[in-house]
C-alpha positions as CSV (number, residue, x, y, z in Angstrom):
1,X,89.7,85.6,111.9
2,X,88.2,84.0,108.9
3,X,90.6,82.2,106.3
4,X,90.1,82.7,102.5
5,X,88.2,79.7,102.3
6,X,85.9,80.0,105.4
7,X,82.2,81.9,103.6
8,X,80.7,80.9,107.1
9,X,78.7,84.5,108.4
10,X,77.8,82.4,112.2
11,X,79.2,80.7,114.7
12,X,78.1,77.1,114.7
13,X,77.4,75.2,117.6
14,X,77.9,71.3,117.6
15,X,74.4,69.2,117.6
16,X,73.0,65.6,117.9
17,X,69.3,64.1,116.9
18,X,67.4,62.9,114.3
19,X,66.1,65.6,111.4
20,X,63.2,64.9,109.6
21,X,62.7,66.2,106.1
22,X,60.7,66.2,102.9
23,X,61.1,68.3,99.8
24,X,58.6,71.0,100.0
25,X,55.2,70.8,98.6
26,X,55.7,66.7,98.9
27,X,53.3,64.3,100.9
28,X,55.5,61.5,100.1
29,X,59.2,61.0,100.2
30,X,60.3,62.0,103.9
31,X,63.9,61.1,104.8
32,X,65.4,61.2,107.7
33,X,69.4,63.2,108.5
34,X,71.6,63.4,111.5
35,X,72.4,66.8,113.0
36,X,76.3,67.9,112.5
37,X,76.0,71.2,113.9
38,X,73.5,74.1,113.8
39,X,73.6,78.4,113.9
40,X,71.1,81.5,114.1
41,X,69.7,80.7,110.4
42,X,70.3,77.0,109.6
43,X,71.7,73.7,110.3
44,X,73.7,71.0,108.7
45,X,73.2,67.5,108.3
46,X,74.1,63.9,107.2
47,X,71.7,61.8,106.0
48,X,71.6,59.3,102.8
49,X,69.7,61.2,100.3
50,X,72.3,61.9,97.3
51,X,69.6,63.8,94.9
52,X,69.1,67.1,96.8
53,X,70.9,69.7,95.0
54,X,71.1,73.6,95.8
55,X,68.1,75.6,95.7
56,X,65.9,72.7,96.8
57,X,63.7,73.5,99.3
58,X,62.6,71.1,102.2
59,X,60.2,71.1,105.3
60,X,62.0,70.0,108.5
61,X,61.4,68.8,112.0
62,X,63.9,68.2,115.3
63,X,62.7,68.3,119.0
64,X,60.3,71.1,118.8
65,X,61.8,72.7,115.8
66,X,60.2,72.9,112.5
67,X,59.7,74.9,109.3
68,X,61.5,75.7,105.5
69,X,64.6,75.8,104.7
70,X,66.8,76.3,101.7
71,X,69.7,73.7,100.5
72,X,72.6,76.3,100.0
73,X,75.4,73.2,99.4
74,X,75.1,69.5,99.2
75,X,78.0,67.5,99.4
76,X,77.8,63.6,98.4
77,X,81.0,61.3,100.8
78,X,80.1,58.1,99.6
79,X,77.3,56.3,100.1
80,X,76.2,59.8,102.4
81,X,76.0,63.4,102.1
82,X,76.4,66.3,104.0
83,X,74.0,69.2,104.1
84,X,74.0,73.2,104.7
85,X,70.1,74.7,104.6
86,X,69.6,78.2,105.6
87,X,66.2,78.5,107.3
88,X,63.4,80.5,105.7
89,X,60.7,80.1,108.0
90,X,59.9,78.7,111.3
């Protein structure tokens, strides 16, 4: 049962590795994130790039994944932030 506060549509699954990411349409400016946990259409992540902001979209890679995604939240903890994307293509 979902509470009032939980938006969440899939299960997620804990996950570990290293994400690699760049804003889309960018050569330059890669970053790198830690997986948190991942579902059927995205993935979250933490990683120290505070400027991403929703809407933004990025090109990924992880162990044999790769493709677009779509920032839907971005929450700054400090000198981190934590990451939801929903994946547009892969």
């Amino acid at each position: 049962m979902k509470t009032s506060h939980e938006r969440r549509q899939e299960a997620r699954s804990p996950a570990t590795g290293e994400v690699r990411l760049r804003h889309s349409g960018e050569i330059a400016g890669a970053f790198t994130g830690r997986l948190v946990d991942v579902s059927a259409s995205g993935f979250r992540i933490r990683h120290s790039r505070l400027t991403l902001a929703s809407g933004d979209r990025v090109a990924f890679e992880w162990l044999g994944h790769s493709g677009e995604a779509l920032v839907m939240w971005h929450r700054i903890l400090g000198q981190e932030a934590e990451t939801g994307f929903n994946v547009m293509k892969s």
